[in-house]
C-alpha positions as a LaTeX table, in Angstrom:
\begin{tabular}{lrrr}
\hline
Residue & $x$ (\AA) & $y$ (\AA) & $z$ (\AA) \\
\hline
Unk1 & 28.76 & $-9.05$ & $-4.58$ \\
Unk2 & 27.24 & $-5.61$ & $-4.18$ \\
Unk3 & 25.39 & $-4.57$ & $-0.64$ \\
Unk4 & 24.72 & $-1.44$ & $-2.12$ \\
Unk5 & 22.50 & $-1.86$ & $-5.54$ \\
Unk6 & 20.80 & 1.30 & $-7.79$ \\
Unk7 & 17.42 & 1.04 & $-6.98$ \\
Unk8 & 16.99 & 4.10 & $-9.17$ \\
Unk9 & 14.04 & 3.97 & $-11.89$ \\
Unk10 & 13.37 & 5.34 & $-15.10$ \\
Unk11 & 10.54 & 7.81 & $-13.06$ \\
Unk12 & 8.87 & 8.69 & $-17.32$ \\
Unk13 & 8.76 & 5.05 & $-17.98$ \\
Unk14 & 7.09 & 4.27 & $-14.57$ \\
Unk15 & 4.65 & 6.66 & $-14.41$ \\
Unk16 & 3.87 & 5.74 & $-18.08$ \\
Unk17 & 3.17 & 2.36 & $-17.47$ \\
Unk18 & 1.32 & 2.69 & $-13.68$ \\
Unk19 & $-0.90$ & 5.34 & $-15.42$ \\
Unk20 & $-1.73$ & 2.89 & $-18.23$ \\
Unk21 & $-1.86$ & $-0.47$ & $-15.89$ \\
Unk22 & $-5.01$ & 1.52 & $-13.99$ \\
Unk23 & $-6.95$ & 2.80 & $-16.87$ \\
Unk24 & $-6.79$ & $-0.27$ & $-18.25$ \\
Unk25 & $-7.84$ & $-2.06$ & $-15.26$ \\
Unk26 & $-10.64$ & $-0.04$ & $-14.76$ \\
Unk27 & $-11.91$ & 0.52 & $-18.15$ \\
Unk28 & $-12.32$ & $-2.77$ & $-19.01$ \\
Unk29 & $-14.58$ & $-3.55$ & $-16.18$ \\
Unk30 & $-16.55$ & $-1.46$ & $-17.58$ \\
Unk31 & $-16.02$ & 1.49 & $-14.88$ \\
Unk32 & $-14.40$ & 4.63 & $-14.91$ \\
Unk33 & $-13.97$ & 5.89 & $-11.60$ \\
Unk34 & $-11.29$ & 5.58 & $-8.36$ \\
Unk35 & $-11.54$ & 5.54 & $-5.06$ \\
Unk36 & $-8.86$ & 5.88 & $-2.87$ \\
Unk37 & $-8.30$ & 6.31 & 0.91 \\
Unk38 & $-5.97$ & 9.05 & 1.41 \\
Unk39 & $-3.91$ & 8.94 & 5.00 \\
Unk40 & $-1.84$ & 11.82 & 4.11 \\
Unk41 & 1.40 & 9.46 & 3.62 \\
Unk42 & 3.47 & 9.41 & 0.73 \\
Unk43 & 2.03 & 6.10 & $-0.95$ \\
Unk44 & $-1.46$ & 7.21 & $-0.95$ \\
Unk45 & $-0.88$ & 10.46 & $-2.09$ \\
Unk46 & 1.25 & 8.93 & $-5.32$ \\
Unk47 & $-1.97$ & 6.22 & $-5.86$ \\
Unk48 & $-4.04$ & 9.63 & $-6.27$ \\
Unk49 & $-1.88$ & 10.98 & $-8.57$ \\
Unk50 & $-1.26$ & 8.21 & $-10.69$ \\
Unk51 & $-4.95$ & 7.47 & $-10.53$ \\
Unk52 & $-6.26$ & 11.68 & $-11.74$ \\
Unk53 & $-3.89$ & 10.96 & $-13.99$ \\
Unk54 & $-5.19$ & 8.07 & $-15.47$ \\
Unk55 & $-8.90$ & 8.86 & $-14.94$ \\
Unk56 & $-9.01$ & 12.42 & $-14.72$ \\
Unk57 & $-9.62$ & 14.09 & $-11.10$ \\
Unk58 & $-13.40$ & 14.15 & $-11.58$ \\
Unk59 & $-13.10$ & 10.27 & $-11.94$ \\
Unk60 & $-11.09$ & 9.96 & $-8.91$ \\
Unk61 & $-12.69$ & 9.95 & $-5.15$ \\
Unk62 & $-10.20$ & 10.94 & $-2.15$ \\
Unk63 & $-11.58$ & 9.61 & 1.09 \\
Unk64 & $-9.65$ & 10.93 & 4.66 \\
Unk65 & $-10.44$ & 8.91 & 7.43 \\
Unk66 & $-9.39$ & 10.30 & 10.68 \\
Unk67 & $-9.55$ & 8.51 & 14.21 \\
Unk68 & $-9.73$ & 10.85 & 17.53 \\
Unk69 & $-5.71$ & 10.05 & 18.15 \\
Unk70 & $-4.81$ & 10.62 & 14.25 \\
Unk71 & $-2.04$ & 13.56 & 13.37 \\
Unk72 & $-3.29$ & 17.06 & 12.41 \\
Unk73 & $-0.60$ & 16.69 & 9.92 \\
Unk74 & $-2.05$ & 13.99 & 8.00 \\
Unk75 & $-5.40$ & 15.44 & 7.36 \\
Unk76 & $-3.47$ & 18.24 & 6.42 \\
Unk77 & $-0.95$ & 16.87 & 3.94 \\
Unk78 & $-3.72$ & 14.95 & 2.62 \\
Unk79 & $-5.77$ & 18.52 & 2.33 \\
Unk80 & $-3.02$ & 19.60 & 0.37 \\
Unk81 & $-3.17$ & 16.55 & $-2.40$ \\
Unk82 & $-6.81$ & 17.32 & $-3.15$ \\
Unk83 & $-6.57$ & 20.71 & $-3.53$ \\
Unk84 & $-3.61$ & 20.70 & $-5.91$ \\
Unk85 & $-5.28$ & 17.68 & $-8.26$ \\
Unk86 & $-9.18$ & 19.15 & $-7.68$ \\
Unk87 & $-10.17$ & 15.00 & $-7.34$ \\
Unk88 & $-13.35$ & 14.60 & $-5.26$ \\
Unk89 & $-12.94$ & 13.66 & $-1.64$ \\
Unk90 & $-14.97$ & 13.41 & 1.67 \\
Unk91 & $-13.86$ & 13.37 & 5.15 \\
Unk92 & $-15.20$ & 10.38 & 7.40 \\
Unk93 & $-14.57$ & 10.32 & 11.30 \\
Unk94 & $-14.05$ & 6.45 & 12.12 \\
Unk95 & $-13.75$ & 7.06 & 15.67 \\
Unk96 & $-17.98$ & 6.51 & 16.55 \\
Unk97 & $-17.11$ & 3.43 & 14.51 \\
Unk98 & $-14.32$ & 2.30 & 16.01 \\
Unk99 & $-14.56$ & 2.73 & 19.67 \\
Unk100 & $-17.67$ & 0.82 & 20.80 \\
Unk101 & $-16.07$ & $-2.55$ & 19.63 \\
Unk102 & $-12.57$ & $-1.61$ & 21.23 \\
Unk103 & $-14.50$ & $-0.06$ & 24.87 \\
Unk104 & $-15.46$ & $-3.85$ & 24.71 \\
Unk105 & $-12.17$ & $-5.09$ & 25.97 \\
Unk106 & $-10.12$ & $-3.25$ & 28.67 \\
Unk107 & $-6.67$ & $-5.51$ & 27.74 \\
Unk108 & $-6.98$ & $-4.24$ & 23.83 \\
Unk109 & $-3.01$ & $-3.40$ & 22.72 \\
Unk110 & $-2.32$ & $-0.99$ & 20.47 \\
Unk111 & $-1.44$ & $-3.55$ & 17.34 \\
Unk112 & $-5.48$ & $-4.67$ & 17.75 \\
Unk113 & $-6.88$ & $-1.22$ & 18.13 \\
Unk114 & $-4.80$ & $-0.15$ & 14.67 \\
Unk115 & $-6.53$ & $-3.83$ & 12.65 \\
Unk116 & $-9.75$ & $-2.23$ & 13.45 \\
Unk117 & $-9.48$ & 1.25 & 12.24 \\
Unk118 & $-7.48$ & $-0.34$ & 9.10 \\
Unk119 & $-10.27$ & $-2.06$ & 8.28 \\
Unk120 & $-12.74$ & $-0.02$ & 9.39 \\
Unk121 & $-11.30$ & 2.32 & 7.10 \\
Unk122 & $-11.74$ & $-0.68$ & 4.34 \\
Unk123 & $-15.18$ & $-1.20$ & 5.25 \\
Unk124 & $-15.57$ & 2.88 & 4.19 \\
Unk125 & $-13.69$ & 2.25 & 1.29 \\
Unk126 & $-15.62$ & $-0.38$ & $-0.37$ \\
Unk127 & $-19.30$ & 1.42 & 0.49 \\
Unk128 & $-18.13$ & 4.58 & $-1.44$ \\
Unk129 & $-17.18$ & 2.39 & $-4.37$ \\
Unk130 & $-20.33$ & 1.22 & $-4.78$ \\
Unk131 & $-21.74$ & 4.82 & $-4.20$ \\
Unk132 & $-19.51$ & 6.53 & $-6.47$ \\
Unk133 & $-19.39$ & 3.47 & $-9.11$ \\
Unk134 & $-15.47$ & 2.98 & $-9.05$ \\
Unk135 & $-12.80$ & 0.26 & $-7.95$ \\
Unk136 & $-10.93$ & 0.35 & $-4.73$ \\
Unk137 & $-6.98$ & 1.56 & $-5.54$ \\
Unk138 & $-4.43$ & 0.19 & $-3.41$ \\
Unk139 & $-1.75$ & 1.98 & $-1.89$ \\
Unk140 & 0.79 & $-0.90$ & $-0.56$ \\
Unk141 & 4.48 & $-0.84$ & $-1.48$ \\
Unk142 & 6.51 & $-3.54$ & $-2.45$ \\
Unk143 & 8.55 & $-3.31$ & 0.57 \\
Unk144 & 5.50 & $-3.62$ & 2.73 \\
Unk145 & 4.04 & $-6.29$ & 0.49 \\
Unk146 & 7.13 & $-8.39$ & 1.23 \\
Unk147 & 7.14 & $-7.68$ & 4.79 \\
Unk148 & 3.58 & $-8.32$ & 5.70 \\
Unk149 & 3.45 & $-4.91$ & 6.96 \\
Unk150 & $-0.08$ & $-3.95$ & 6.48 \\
Unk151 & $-3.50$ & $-5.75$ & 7.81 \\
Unk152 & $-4.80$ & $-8.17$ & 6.06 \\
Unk153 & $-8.60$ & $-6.96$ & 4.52 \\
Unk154 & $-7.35$ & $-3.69$ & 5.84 \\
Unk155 & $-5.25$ & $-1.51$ & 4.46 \\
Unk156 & $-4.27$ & $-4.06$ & 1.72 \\
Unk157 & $-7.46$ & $-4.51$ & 0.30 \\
Unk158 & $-7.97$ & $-3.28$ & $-2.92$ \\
Unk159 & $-9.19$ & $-3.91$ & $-6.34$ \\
Unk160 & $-6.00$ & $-3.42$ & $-7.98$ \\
Unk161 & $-2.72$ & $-1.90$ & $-6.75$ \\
Unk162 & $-0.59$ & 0.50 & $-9.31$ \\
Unk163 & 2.50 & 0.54 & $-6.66$ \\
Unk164 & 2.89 & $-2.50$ & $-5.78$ \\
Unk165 & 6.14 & $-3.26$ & $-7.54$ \\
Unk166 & 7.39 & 0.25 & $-6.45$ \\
Unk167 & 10.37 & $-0.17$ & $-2.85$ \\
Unk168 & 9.33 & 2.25 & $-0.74$ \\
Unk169 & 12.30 & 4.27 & $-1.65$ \\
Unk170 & 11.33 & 3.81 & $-5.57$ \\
Unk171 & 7.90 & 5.19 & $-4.45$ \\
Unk172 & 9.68 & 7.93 & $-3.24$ \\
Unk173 & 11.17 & 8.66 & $-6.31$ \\
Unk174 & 8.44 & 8.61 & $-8.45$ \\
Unk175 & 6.48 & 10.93 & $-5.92$ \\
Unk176 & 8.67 & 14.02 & $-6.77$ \\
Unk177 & 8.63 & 13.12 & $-10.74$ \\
Unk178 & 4.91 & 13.00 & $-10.15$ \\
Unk179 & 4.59 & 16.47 & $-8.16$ \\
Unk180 & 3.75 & 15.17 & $-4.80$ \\
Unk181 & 4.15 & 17.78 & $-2.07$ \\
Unk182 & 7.75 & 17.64 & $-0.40$ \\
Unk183 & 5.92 & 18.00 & 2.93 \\
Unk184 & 4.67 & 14.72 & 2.41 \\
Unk185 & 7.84 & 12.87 & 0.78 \\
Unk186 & 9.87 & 14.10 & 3.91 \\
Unk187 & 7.82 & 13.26 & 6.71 \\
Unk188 & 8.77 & 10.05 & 8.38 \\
Unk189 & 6.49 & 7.35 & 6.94 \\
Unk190 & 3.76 & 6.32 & 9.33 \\
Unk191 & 0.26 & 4.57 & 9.56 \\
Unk192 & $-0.85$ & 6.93 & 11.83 \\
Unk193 & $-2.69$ & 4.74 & 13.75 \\
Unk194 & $-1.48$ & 6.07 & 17.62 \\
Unk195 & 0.64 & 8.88 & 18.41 \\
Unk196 & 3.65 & 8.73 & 17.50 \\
Unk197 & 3.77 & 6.08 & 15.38 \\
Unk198 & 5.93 & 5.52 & 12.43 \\
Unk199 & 6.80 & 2.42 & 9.99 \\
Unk200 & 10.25 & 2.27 & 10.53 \\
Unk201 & 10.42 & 2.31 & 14.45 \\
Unk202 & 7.93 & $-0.18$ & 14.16 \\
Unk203 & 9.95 & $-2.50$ & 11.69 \\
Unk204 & 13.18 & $-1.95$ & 13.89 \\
Unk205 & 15.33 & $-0.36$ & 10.36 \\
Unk206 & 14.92 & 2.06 & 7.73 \\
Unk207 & 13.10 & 1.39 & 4.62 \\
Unk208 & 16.43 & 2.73 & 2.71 \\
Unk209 & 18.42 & $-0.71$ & 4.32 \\
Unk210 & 15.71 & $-3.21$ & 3.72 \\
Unk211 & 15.28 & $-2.23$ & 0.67 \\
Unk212 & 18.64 & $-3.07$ & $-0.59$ \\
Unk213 & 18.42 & $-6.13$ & 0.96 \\
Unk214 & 14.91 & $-7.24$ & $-0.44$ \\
Unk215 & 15.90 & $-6.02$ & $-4.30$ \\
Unk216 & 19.16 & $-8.84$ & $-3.53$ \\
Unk217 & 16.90 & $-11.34$ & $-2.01$ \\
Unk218 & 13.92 & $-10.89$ & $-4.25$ \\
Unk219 & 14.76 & $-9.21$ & $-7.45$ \\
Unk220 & 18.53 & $-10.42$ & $-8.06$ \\
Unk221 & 17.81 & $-13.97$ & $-5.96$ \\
Unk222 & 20.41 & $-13.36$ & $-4.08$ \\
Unk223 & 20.43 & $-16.60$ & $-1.44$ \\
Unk224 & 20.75 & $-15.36$ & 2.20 \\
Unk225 & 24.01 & $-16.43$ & 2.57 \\
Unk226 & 25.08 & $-14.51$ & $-0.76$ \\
Unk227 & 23.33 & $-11.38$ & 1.30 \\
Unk228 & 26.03 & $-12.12$ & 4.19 \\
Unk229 & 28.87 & $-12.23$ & 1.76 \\
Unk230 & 27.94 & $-9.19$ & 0.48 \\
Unk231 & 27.87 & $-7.07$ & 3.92 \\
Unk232 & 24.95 & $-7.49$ & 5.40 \\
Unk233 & 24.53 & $-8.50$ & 8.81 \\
Unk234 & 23.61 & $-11.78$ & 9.57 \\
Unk235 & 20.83 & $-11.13$ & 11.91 \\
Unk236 & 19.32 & $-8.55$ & 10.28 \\
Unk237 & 19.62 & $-10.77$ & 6.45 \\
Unk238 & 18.10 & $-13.85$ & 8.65 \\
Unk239 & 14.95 & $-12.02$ & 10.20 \\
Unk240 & 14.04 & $-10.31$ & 7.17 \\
Unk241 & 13.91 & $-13.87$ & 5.15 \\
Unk242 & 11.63 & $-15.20$ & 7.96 \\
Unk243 & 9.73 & $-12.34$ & 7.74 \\
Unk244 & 8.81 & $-12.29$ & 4.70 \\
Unk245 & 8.09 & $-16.34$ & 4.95 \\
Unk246 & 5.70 & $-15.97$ & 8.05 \\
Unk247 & 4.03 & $-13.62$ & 5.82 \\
Unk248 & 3.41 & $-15.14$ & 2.88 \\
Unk249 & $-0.30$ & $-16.05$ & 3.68 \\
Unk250 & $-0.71$ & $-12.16$ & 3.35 \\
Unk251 & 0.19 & $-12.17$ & $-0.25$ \\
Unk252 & $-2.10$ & $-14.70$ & $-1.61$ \\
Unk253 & $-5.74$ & $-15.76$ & $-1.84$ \\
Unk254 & $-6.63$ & $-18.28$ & 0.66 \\
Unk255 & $-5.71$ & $-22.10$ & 0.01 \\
Unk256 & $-8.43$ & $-23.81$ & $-1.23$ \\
Unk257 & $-7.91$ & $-27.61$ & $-0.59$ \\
Unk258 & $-7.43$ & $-29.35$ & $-3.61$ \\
Unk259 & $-10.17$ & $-32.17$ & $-4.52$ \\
Unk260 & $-10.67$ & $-31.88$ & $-8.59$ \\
Unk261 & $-8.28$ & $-31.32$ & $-11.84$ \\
Unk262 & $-8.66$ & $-27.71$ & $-12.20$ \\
Unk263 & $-8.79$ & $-26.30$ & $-8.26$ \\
Unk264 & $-8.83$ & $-22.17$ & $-8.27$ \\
Unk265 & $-5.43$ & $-20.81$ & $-7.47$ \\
Unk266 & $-3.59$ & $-23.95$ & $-8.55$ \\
Unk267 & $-4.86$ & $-25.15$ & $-12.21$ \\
Unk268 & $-7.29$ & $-22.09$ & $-12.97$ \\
Unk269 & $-5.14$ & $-19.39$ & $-12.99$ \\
Unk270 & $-6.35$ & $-17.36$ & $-16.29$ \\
Unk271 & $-9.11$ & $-16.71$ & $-18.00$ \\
Unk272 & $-8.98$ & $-17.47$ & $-21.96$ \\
Unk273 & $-10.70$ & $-13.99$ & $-22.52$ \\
Unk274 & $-10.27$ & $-11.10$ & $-19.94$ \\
Unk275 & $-11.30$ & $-8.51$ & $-22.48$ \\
Unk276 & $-8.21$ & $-6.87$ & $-23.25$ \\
\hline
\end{tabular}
């Protein structure tokens, strides 16, 4: 058994089929336009340029949302990703928004105060859809997916998500086949949401570890023991698993409880005409 798979990916291919997966999405709603919120980070910034590509950067609305503690860097970095596609984009302070519900309770951690500017920044993101008559891009990874690393009707709300099935190293990839800035592939990943933040001091390993381990586990089906055999510790094999158990309810729609023949999410799954 290998501990080590190639995670590498056919970068033309991808970009091929990510670029086609959200025109198509779009069109056939009958829209033509984007909107994205743009942190500065590196999966973000590849949504945008998948999406100008797709669209066209006029289609295509770039939305930084900064909070009073947020990195110069990002707004920055994200600066930079508008002004080498020319997509539209606005800059939105969250911080009047944000801090009269969190100067409510003096015991607020910082894991509470980050849910609320997540989705407050959702709450941004869906208004300027309706103003600017586009669909809400995604910008979750498949390793954060898996993980439950994002806030549920936060950051991972979306109308449809071209990166999804992109490892964070795979999104990494396809950033410099794409043309993202190096500044922002190189930077350690981070939801900016305090100082000094970052994703994998939060998550307690690298992204370039777990994602070995969650291509075995989820991709190859790999049991958890096989993961063991195969050099990984047992701890670390063991923790992921339940992590990405606990999380599950992150990935799906909520349960409805079942009373009839065809309940939504169980026997209605598909549509017999989604206009394709």
């Amino acid at each position: 058994m290998n501990a080590s798979p190639d995670l590498t990916i056919n970068t033309e291919l991808a970009q091929r089929i990510l670029t086609g997966f959200i025109r198509s999405e779009i069109t056939r709603t009958g829209l033509t336009r984007a909107v994205i919120n743009l942190s500065g980070g590196i999966d973000s910034a590849l949504a945008i340029y998948l999406a100008a590509e797709a669209l066209g950067p006029q289609n295509v609305l770039a939305i930084r949302l900064p909070y009073r503690t947020s990195s110069a860097d990002s707004l920055e970095h994200a600066q930079m990703v508008i002004d080498d596609l020319g997509v539209q984009s606005m800059t939105v302070d969250i911080t009047p928004m944000v801090d009269p519900l969190i100067n409510n309770f003096a015991d607020m951690d910082a894991m509470r105060k980050g849910n609320i500017m997540a989705r407050m920044r959702m709450i941004v993101l869906y208004d300027q859809t309706a103003a600017f008559k586009g669909l809400a891009v995604g910008t979750g990874n498949k390793t954060e997916i898996l993980l439950g690393y994002s806030t549920l009707y936060g950051d991972s709300a979306c109308a449809l998500n071209p990166i999804g099935d992109l490892y964070k190293t795979q999104v990494r990839q396809l950033s410099r086949a794409v043309g993202v800035p190096a500044a922002i592939i190189d930077k350690p990943p981070s939801a900016d949401l305090w100082s000094g933040q970052t994703d994998e001091g939060e998550l307690g390993y690298t992204y370039a570890e777990v994602d070995k381990l969650l291509y075995l586990l989820i991709d190859e089906r790999y049991t958890p023991e096989e993961c063991i055999e195969a050099g990984f510790a047992d701890g670390f094999v063991r923790s992921v698993v339940e992590r990405i158990r606990r999380n599950q309810f992150k990935r799906v729609l909520p349960p409805i409880a079942k009373l009839t023949n065809r309940t939504i999410g169980y026997d209605f799954l598909y549509l017999r005409d989604w206009g394709t």
